[in-house]
N, C-alpha and C positions, 0 to 999 in steps of 0.2 A: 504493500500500500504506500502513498505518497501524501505527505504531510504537509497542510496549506494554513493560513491564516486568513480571514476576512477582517481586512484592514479597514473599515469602515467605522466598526463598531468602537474606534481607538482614535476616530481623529478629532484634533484639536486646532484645524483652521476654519475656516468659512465655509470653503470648498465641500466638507462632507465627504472626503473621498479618504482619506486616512492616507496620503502618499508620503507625508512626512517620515513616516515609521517604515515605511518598506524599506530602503536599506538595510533595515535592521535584521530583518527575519531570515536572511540564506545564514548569516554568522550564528542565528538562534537555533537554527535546526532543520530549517521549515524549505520546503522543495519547490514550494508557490506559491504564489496570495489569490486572492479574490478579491476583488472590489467592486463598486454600486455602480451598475450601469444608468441608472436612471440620472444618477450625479456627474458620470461620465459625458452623457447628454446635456448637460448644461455649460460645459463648456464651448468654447468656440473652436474652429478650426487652428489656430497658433496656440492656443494653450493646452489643448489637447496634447499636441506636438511636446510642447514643452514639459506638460507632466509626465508624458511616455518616455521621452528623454530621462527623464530623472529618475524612474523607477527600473532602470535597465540592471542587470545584473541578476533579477531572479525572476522566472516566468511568470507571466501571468495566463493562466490556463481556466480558470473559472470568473464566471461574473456572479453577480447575486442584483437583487433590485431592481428588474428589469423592466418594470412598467414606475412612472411617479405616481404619487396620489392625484394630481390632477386630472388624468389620464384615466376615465371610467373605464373599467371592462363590465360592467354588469348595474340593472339598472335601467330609466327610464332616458339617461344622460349618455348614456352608452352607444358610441360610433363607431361600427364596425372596423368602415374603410379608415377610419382616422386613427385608431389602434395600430392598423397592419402598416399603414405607411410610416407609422415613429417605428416599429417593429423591422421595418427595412433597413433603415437608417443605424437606427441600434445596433444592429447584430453586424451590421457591415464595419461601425465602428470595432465592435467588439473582435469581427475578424481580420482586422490590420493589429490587434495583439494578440493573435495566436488564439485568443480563447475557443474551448473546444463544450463549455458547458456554461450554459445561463440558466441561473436558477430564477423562477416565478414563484413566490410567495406574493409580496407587492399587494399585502393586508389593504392600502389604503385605496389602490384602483380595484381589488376585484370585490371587496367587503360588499354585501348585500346592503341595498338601501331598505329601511325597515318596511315593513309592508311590502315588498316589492318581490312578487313568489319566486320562491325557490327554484321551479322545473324552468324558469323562464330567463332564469340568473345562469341556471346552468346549460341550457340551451345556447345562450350570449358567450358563454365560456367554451365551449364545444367549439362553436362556428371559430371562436377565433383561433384555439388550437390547430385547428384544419386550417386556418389561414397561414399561417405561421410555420407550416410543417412545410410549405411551397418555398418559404422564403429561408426555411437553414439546413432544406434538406443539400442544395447545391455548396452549401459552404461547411458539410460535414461536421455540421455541429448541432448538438442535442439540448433542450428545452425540458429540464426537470423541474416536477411540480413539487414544490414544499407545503407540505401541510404545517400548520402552525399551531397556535392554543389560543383556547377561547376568550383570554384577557387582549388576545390582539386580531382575533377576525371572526368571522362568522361563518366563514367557506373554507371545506378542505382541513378540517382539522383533525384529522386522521390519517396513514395510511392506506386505510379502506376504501374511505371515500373517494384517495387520489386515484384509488386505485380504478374505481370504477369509473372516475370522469376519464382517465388514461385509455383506458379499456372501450369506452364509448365513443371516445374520438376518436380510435385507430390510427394513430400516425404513429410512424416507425422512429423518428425523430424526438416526441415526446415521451418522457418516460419520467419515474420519481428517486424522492432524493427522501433521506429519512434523515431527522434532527430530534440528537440524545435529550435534549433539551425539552424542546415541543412533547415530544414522550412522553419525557416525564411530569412534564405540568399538565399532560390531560389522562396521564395513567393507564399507558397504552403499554401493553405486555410487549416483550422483545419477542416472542412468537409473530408478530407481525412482518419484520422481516423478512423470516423462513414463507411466509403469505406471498411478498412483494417478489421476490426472489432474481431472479435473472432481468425484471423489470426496474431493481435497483441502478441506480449511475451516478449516485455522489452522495457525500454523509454531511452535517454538520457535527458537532459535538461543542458541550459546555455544559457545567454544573450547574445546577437545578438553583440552589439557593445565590442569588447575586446574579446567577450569568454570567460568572464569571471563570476566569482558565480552570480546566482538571490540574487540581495538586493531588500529591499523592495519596493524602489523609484527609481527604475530604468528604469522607461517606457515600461517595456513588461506586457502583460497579462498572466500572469502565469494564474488568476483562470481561462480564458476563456479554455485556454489549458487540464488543469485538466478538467472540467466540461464532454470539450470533450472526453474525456479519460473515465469519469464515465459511459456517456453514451452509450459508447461503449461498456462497463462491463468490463473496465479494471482495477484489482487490485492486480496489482504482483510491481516489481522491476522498477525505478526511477532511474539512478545514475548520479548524478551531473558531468559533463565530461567539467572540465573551468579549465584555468591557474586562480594561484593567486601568489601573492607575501606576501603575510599576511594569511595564511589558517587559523591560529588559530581568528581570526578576519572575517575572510570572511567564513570558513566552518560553523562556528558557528549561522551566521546571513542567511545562505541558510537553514542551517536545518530547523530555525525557521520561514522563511518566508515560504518555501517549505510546511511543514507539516501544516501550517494554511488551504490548499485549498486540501490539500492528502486525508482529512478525515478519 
Protein backbone atom coordinates (compact mmCIF):
# COMPACT_ATOMS: atom_id res chain seq x y z
CA UNK A 1 0.00 0.00 0.00
CA UNK A 2 1.11 3.69 -0.49
CA UNK A 3 0.99 6.39 2.17
CA UNK A 4 -0.74 9.88 1.38
CA UNK A 5 -1.78 12.83 3.29
CA UNK A 6 -4.62 15.24 2.46
CA UNK A 7 -3.15 18.50 2.84
CA UNK A 8 -6.01 20.57 3.13
CA UNK A 9 -7.31 19.78 6.24
CA UNK A 10 -3.64 21.51 7.73
CA UNK A 11 -3.76 24.60 5.92
CA UNK A 12 -3.10 27.83 7.22
CA UNK A 13 -3.36 30.50 4.23
CA UNK A 14 -6.29 31.88 2.59
CA UNK A 15 -5.82 29.67 -0.28
CA UNK A 16 -7.42 26.42 1.52
CA UNK A 17 -5.30 24.30 -0.25
CA UNK A 18 -2.77 23.32 2.56
CA UNK A 19 0.53 23.77 -0.08
CA UNK A 20 2.50 25.40 2.59
CA UNK A 21 3.07 22.00 4.36
CA UNK A 22 3.73 19.70 1.33
CA UNK A 23 7.36 19.95 1.30
CA UNK A 24 7.19 18.51 4.36
CA UNK A 25 5.59 15.11 3.88
CA UNK A 26 8.11 12.94 1.30
CA UNK A 27 10.81 13.79 4.51
CA UNK A 28 7.67 12.52 6.86
CA UNK A 29 7.18 9.36 5.40
CA UNK A 30 4.27 9.88 3.12
CA UNK A 31 4.44 8.74 -0.85
CA UNK A 32 1.77 11.49 -1.90
CA UNK A 33 -0.61 14.01 -0.94
CA UNK A 34 -4.04 14.85 -1.89
CA UNK A 35 -5.44 18.12 -2.04
CA UNK A 36 -9.09 20.20 -2.64
CA UNK A 37 -9.97 20.28 -6.16
CA UNK A 38 -12.63 22.47 -5.71
CA UNK A 39 -9.87 25.06 -4.02
CA UNK A 40 -7.61 24.12 -6.92
CA UNK A 41 -10.51 25.71 -9.15
CA UNK A 42 -10.31 28.86 -7.63
CA UNK A 43 -7.30 29.74 -8.63
CA UNK A 44 -6.25 31.28 -11.88
CA UNK A 45 -4.21 30.06 -14.68
CA UNK A 46 -0.58 31.64 -13.37
CA UNK A 47 -1.17 30.78 -9.87
CA UNK A 48 -2.10 27.47 -10.49
CA UNK A 49 1.27 27.38 -12.20
CA UNK A 50 2.89 28.74 -9.45
CA UNK A 51 1.42 26.55 -6.65
CA UNK A 52 2.38 23.23 -8.94
CA UNK A 53 5.61 24.61 -9.15
CA UNK A 54 6.09 24.78 -5.59
CA UNK A 55 4.74 21.53 -4.42
CA UNK A 56 7.05 19.48 -6.95
CA UNK A 57 9.18 16.92 -5.25
CA UNK A 58 6.23 14.58 -4.10
CA UNK A 59 3.22 13.36 -6.33
CA UNK A 60 0.25 14.36 -6.31
CA UNK A 61 -1.86 11.39 -7.30
CA UNK A 62 -5.38 11.97 -5.50
CA UNK A 63 -7.72 14.91 -5.35
CA UNK A 64 -10.48 15.19 -2.76
CA UNK A 65 -13.21 18.16 -2.82
CA UNK A 66 -14.31 17.81 -6.08
CA UNK A 67 -17.41 19.72 -6.40
CA UNK A 68 -17.60 23.42 -4.19
CA UNK A 69 -20.60 24.16 -2.20
CA UNK A 70 -21.95 26.59 -4.53
CA UNK A 71 -22.10 24.06 -7.19
CA UNK A 72 -25.67 22.20 -6.41
CA UNK A 73 -25.72 18.42 -7.49
CA UNK A 74 -29.09 17.80 -6.11
CA UNK A 75 -32.18 19.64 -5.40
CA UNK A 76 -34.48 22.16 -7.19
CA UNK A 77 -31.17 24.59 -7.94
CA UNK A 78 -29.46 21.73 -9.59
CA UNK A 79 -27.92 22.07 -13.38
CA UNK A 80 -27.19 19.33 -14.85
CA UNK A 81 -25.03 20.65 -17.88
CA UNK A 82 -23.52 23.26 -15.54
CA UNK A 83 -22.10 20.50 -13.16
CA UNK A 84 -20.56 18.45 -16.04
CA UNK A 85 -18.98 21.56 -17.70
CA UNK A 86 -16.93 22.79 -14.13
CA UNK A 87 -16.57 18.71 -14.06
CA UNK A 88 -14.60 19.07 -17.49
CA UNK A 89 -12.48 21.77 -16.44
CA UNK A 90 -11.64 20.19 -13.11
CA UNK A 91 -10.47 16.83 -13.83
CA UNK A 92 -8.58 18.27 -16.98
CA UNK A 93 -6.91 20.50 -14.31
CA UNK A 94 -6.55 17.79 -12.16
CA UNK A 95 -4.88 15.60 -15.18
CA UNK A 96 -1.99 18.09 -15.82
CA UNK A 97 -0.97 16.79 -12.19
CA UNK A 98 -0.90 13.25 -12.77
CA UNK A 99 -3.81 12.63 -10.53
CA UNK A 100 -5.28 9.30 -11.06
CA UNK A 101 -8.37 9.53 -8.28
CA UNK A 102 -10.83 12.30 -7.30
CA UNK A 103 -12.78 11.65 -4.56
CA UNK A 104 -16.70 13.00 -4.35
CA UNK A 105 -17.86 13.57 -0.90
CA UNK A 106 -18.40 17.47 -1.50
CA UNK A 107 -21.24 17.29 1.66
CA UNK A 108 -22.17 20.97 0.62
CA UNK A 109 -23.01 20.58 -3.22
CA UNK A 110 -24.62 17.18 -3.08
CA UNK A 111 -26.45 17.55 0.63
CA UNK A 112 -30.37 17.15 0.05
CA UNK A 113 -32.27 20.39 0.29
CA UNK A 114 -34.83 19.52 3.18
CA UNK A 115 -38.18 18.50 1.74
CA UNK A 116 -36.60 17.81 -1.42
CA UNK A 117 -37.39 13.68 -2.17
CA UNK A 118 -34.99 11.45 -1.90
CA UNK A 119 -35.41 9.11 -5.23
CA UNK A 120 -35.35 12.59 -7.13
CA UNK A 121 -31.81 13.60 -5.33
CA UNK A 122 -30.77 10.50 -6.36
CA UNK A 123 -31.97 10.26 -9.72
CA UNK A 124 -29.95 14.16 -10.04
CA UNK A 125 -26.91 12.17 -8.76
CA UNK A 126 -27.14 9.16 -11.16
CA UNK A 127 -27.56 11.35 -14.33
CA UNK A 128 -24.53 13.11 -13.24
CA UNK A 129 -22.28 10.19 -12.50
CA UNK A 130 -23.07 8.80 -16.18
CA UNK A 131 -22.18 12.22 -17.15
CA UNK A 132 -18.93 12.31 -15.65
CA UNK A 133 -17.83 8.76 -16.56
CA UNK A 134 -17.69 10.35 -20.49
CA UNK A 135 -15.45 12.95 -19.21
CA UNK A 136 -12.50 10.74 -17.09
CA UNK A 137 -13.13 7.69 -18.79
CA UNK A 138 -10.48 9.04 -21.60
CA UNK A 139 -8.05 10.53 -19.12
CA UNK A 140 -7.98 7.09 -17.14
CA UNK A 141 -8.97 8.38 -14.00
CA UNK A 142 -11.60 7.06 -11.45
CA UNK A 143 -14.30 9.17 -9.45
CA UNK A 144 -14.63 7.44 -5.96
CA UNK A 145 -17.61 8.07 -3.98
CA UNK A 146 -17.18 8.80 -0.05
CA UNK A 147 -19.78 8.23 2.13
CA UNK A 148 -19.49 10.48 5.03
CA UNK A 149 -21.50 10.84 8.76
CA UNK A 150 -24.58 12.39 9.43
CA UNK A 151 -23.18 15.48 11.52
CA UNK A 152 -21.95 16.53 7.90
CA UNK A 153 -24.48 15.34 5.10
CA UNK A 154 -27.45 13.69 4.50
CA UNK A 155 -26.52 11.49 1.21
CA UNK A 156 -24.39 8.50 1.12
CA UNK A 157 -23.51 7.92 4.55
CA UNK A 158 -22.62 4.47 4.36
CA UNK A 159 -20.99 2.07 2.34
CA UNK A 160 -24.04 0.42 1.30
CA UNK A 161 -25.64 3.09 0.05
CA UNK A 162 -22.49 4.02 -2.09
CA UNK A 163 -22.66 1.04 -2.90
CA UNK A 164 -25.91 0.83 -4.45
CA UNK A 165 -25.97 4.49 -6.15
CA UNK A 166 -22.38 2.91 -7.63
CA UNK A 167 -24.00 -0.08 -8.72
CA UNK A 168 -27.02 1.98 -10.26
CA UNK A 169 -25.06 4.07 -12.36
CA UNK A 170 -22.97 1.55 -13.91
CA UNK A 171 -19.98 3.23 -14.83
CA UNK A 172 -16.68 1.46 -14.87
CA UNK A 173 -14.90 4.71 -13.92
CA UNK A 174 -16.90 5.38 -10.71
CA UNK A 175 -16.26 3.31 -7.85
CA UNK A 176 -15.93 3.89 -3.72
CA UNK A 177 -13.51 4.85 -1.21
CA UNK A 178 -14.14 3.87 2.51
CA UNK A 179 -13.19 6.59 5.46
CA UNK A 180 -11.96 4.95 9.03
CA UNK A 181 -13.21 7.88 10.36
CA UNK A 182 -16.81 8.26 8.74
CA UNK A 183 -17.08 4.57 10.16
CA UNK A 184 -16.71 5.18 12.94
CA UNK A 185 -18.97 8.11 13.75
CA UNK A 186 -21.81 6.23 12.19
CA UNK A 187 -20.84 2.79 13.57
CA UNK A 188 -20.48 0.88 10.55
CA UNK A 189 -18.99 -2.67 11.04
CA UNK A 190 -15.58 -3.26 9.04
CA UNK A 191 -17.53 -6.26 7.54
CA UNK A 192 -18.53 -3.62 5.02
CA UNK A 193 -15.40 -3.69 3.31
CA UNK A 194 -15.31 -7.57 2.61
CA UNK A 195 -19.22 -6.16 1.15
CA UNK A 196 -17.44 -3.39 -1.01
CA UNK A 197 -14.62 -5.43 -2.11
CA UNK A 198 -12.91 -5.21 -5.59
CA UNK A 199 -15.25 -2.01 -5.85
CA UNK A 200 -12.87 -0.44 -3.34
CA UNK A 201 -10.19 2.22 -4.86
CA UNK A 202 -8.92 4.56 -2.19
CA UNK A 203 -9.06 4.69 1.85
CA UNK A 204 -9.05 7.77 4.11
CA UNK A 205 -8.11 7.07 7.63
CA UNK A 206 -8.16 9.27 11.15
CA UNK A 207 -9.14 8.94 14.64
CA UNK A 208 -12.45 9.17 15.72
CA UNK A 209 -12.10 11.53 18.78
CA UNK A 210 -10.56 15.04 17.32
CA UNK A 211 -9.99 13.87 13.63
CA UNK A 212 -7.07 13.85 14.21
CA UNK A 213 -3.45 11.63 13.03
CA UNK A 214 -3.47 7.79 14.20
CA UNK A 215 -0.99 7.74 17.35
CA UNK A 216 -0.13 4.62 18.54
CA UNK A 217 -2.19 4.60 21.91
CA UNK A 218 -4.93 6.18 20.89
CA UNK A 219 -7.78 3.57 21.32
CA UNK A 220 -8.69 2.69 17.64
CA UNK A 221 -7.81 -0.57 15.86
CA UNK A 222 -6.18 0.42 13.02
CA UNK A 223 -4.77 -3.34 12.58
CA UNK A 224 -8.25 -4.73 12.67
CA UNK A 225 -9.01 -2.07 9.95
CA UNK A 226 -6.17 -2.87 7.78
CA UNK A 227 -6.48 -6.60 8.19
CA UNK A 228 -9.92 -5.84 6.60
CA UNK A 229 -8.63 -4.04 3.88
CA UNK A 230 -6.20 -7.02 3.13
CA UNK A 231 -8.69 -9.22 3.00
CA UNK A 232 -10.50 -7.65 0.75
CA UNK A 233 -7.39 -7.57 -1.67
CA UNK A 234 -6.96 -4.05 -1.16
CA UNK A 235 -3.45 -2.55 -1.86
CA UNK A 236 -3.55 0.89 -3.46
CA UNK A 237 -3.66 4.40 -1.63
CA UNK A 238 -4.35 5.34 2.22
CA UNK A 239 -4.25 9.01 2.84
CA UNK A 240 -4.23 10.26 6.22
CA UNK A 241 -7.28 13.03 6.19
CA UNK A 242 -6.86 14.62 10.30
CA UNK A 243 -6.29 18.21 11.59
CA UNK A 244 -3.15 18.64 13.55
CA UNK A 245 -1.44 21.58 15.03
CA UNK A 246 2.07 19.93 15.25
CA UNK A 247 2.29 17.96 11.76
CA UNK A 248 5.98 17.66 11.97
CA UNK A 249 5.21 15.69 15.39
CA UNK A 250 2.16 14.10 14.42
CA UNK A 251 2.67 13.33 10.41
CA UNK A 252 5.78 11.62 11.47
CA UNK A 253 4.22 9.37 14.28
CA UNK A 254 1.08 8.35 11.78
CA UNK A 255 3.58 7.29 9.01
CA UNK A 256 5.16 5.02 11.56
CA UNK A 257 2.39 3.65 13.27
CA UNK A 258 0.22 3.56 9.97
CA UNK A 259 2.88 1.58 7.82
CA UNK A 260 3.49 -1.00 10.83
CA UNK A 261 -0.02 -2.82 9.85
CA UNK A 262 0.05 -1.47 5.69
CA UNK A 263 2.60 -4.34 5.18
Amino acid sequence: MKLGCCVNMLAATSTKIGDENIPLFRELGYDYIEIPLAQIMDLSDMEFIKMYRKIQGIPVEVCNNFFPATLRLTGEEAILDKALEYARRATSRAAEMGVKIIVLGSAGAKNIPEGFPYAQAEAQFIALLRGIQGIVAPLDMTIVLEPLNALESNFILNASEGLAIMKEADCDNIRLLVDYYHMRMEDEGLDVIEKVGKNLRHVHIAAKSGRVFPKGNDGEDYEAFFDALKSAGYDARVSVEAFSKQILTDGAEAARVLRTFMG
